[in-house]
PASEBA-1860 file (N, C-alpha, C; in nm, 3 decimals):
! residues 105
1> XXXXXXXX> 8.780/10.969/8.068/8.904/11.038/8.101/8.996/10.945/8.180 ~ 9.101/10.967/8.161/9.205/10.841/8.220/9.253/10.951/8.310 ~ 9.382/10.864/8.416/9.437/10.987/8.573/9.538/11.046/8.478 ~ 9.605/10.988/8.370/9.714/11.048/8.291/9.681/11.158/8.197 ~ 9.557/11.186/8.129/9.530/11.290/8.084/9.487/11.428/8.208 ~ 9.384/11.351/8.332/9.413/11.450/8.422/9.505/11.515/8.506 ~ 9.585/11.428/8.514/9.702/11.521/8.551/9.804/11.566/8.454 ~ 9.753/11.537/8.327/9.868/11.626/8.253/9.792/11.794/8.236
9> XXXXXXXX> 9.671/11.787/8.276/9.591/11.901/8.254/9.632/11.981/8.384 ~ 9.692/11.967/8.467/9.770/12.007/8.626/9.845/12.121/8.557 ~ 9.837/12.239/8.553/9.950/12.322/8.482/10.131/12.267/8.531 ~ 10.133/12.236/8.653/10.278/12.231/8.726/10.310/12.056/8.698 ~ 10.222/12.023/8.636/10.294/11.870/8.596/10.274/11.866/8.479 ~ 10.220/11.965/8.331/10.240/11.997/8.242/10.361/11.935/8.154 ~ 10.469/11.990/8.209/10.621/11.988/8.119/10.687/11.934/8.169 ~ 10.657/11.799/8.275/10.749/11.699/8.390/10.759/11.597/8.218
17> XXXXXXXX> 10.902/11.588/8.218/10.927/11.450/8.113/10.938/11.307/8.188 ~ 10.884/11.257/8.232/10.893/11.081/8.261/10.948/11.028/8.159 ~ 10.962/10.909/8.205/11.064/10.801/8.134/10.947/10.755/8.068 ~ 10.950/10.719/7.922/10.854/10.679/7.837/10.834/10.514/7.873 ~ 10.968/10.453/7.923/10.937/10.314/7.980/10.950/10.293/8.105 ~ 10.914/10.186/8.150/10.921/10.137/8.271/11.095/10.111/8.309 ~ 11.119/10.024/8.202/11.300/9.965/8.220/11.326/10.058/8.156 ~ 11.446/10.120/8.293/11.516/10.245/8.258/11.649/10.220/8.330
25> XXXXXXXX> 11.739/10.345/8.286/11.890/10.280/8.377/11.846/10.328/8.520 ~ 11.718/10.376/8.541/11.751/10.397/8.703/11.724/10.267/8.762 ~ 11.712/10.171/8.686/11.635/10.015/8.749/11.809/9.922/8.687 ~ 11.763/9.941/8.572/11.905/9.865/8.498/12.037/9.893/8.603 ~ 12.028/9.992/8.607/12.235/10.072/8.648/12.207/10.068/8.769 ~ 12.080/10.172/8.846/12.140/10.205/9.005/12.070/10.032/9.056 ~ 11.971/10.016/9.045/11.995/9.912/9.171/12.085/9.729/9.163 ~ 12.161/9.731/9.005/12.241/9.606/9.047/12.359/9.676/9.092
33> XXXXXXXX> 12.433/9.780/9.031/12.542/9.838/9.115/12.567/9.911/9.229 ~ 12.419/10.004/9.245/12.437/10.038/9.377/12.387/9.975/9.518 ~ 12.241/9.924/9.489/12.155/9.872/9.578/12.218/9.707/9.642 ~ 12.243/9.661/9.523/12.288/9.525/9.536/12.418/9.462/9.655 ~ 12.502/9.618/9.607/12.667/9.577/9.640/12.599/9.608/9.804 ~ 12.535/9.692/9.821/12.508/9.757/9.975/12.434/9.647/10.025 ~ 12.326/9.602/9.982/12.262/9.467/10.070/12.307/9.355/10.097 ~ 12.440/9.361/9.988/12.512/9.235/9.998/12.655/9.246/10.143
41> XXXXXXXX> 12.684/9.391/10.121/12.777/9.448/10.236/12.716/9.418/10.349 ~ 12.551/9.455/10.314/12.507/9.475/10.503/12.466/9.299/10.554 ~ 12.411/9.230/10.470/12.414/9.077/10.498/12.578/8.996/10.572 ~ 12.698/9.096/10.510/12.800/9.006/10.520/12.791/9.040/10.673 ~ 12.786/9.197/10.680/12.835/9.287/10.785/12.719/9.228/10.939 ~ 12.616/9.114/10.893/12.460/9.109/10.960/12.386/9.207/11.016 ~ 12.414/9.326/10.873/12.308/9.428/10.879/12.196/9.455/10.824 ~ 12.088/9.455/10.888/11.934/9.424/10.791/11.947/9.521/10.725
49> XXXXXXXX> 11.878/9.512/10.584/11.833/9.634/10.502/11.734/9.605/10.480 ~ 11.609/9.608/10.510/11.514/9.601/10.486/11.427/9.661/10.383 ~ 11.454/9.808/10.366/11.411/9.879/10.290/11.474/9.872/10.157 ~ 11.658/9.823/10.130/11.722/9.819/10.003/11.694/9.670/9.978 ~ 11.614/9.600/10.055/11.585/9.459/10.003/11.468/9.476/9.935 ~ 11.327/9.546/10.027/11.263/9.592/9.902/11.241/9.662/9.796 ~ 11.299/9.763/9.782/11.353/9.821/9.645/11.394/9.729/9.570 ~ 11.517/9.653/9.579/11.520/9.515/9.527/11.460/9.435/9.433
57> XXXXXXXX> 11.335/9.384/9.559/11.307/9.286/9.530/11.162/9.314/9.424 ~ 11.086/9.480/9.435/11.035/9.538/9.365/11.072/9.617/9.236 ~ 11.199/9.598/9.212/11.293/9.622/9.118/11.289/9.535/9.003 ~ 11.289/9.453/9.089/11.301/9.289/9.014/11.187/9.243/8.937 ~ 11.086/9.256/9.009/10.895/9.219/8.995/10.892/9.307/8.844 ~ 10.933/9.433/8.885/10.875/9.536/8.748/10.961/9.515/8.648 ~ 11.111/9.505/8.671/11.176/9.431/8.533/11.208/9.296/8.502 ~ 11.150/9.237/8.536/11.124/9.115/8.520/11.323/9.022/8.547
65> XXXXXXXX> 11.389/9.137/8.577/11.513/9.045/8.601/11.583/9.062/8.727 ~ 11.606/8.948/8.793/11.668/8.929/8.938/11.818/8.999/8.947 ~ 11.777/9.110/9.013/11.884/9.196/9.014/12.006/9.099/9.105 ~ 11.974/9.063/9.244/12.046/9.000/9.319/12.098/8.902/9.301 ~ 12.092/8.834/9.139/12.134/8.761/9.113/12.209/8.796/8.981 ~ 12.199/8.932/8.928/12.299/8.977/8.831/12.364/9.098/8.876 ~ 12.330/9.168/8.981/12.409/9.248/9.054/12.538/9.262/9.105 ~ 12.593/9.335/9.141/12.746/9.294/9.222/12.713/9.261/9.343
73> XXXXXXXX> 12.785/9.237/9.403/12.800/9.193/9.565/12.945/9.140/9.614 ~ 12.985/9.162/9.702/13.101/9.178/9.752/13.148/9.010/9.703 ~ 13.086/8.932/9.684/13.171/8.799/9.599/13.248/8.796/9.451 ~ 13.145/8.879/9.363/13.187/8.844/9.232/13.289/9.033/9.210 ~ 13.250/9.064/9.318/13.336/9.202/9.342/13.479/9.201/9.408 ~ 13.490/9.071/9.450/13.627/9.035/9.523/13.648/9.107/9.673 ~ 13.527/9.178/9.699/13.582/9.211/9.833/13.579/9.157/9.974 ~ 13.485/9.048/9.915/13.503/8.942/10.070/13.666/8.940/10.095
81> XXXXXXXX> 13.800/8.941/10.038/13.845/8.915/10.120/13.949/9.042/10.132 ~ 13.916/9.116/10.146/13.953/9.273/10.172/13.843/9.315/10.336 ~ 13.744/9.231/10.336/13.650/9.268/10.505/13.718/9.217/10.560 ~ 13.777/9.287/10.660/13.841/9.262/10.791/13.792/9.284/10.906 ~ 13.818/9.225/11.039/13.791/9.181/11.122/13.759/9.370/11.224 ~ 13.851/9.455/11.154/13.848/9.603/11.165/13.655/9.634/11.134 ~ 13.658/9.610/11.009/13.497/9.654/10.931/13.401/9.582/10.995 ~ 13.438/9.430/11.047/13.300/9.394/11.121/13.314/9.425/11.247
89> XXXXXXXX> 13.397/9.509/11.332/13.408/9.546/11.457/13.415/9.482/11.542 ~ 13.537/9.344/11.537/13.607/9.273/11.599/13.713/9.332/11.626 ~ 13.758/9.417/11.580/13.872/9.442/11.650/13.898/9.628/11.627 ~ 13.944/9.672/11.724/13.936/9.810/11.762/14.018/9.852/11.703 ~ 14.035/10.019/11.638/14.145/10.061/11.592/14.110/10.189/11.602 ~ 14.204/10.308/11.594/14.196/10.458/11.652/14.282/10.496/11.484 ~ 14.268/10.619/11.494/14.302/10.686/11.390/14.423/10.779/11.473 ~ 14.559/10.773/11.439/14.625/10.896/11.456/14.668/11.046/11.436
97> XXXXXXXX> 14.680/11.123/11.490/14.654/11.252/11.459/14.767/11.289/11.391 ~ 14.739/11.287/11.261/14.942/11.337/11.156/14.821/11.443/11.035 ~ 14.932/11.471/11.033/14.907/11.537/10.811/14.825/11.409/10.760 ~ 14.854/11.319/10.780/14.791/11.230/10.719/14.731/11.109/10.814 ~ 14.639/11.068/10.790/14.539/10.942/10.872/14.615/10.823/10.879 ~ 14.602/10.819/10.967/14.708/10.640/10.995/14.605/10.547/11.085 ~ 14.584/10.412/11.047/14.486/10.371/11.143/14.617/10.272/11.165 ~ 14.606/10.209/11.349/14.671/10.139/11.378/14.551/10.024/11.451
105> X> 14.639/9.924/11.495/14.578/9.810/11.562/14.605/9.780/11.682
END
């Protein structure tokens, strides 16, 4: 008996559909566009991610392709130069109280 026939014999894990493969878009799609752009934000920002590095880097192992190196990240995303000195918290700014949000400097 294999663990996959016993737990398909589980009545409540019965009719669970899994992904028939391993490479799926939750590996393909979420972690070069989502995981990637964020570890690459928090490195610029010198914020550890420790945990979205290993997802990552165990991402990578099981599909055999280096996400962090085909992923986005704020370089080939153009937003290095949109981080301002505001986002890395060099410099202070308040929000004003209108109909609408105004940040000043």
């Amino acid at each position: 008996h294999s663990i996959y026939k016993a737990i398909k014999k589980i009545k409540v894990y019965k009719n669970i559909n899994a992904p028939k493969e391993l490479i799926t878009r939750y590996f393909t799609e979420d972690v070069p566009t989502g995981l990637v752009p964020m570890a690459s934000l928090g490195e610029f920002l010198e914020i550890s991610t420790p945990i979205i590095d290993s997802i990552i880097n165990l991402s990578s192992i099981l599909c055999g392709i280096d996400f962090k190196k085909e992923g986005r990240n704020i370089l080939n995303l153009n937003l290095a130069n949109y981080i301002t000195k505001q986002i890395k918290g060099e410099d202070k700014f308040e929000v004003k109280k209108s109909s609408k949000a105004q940040i000043s400097t």
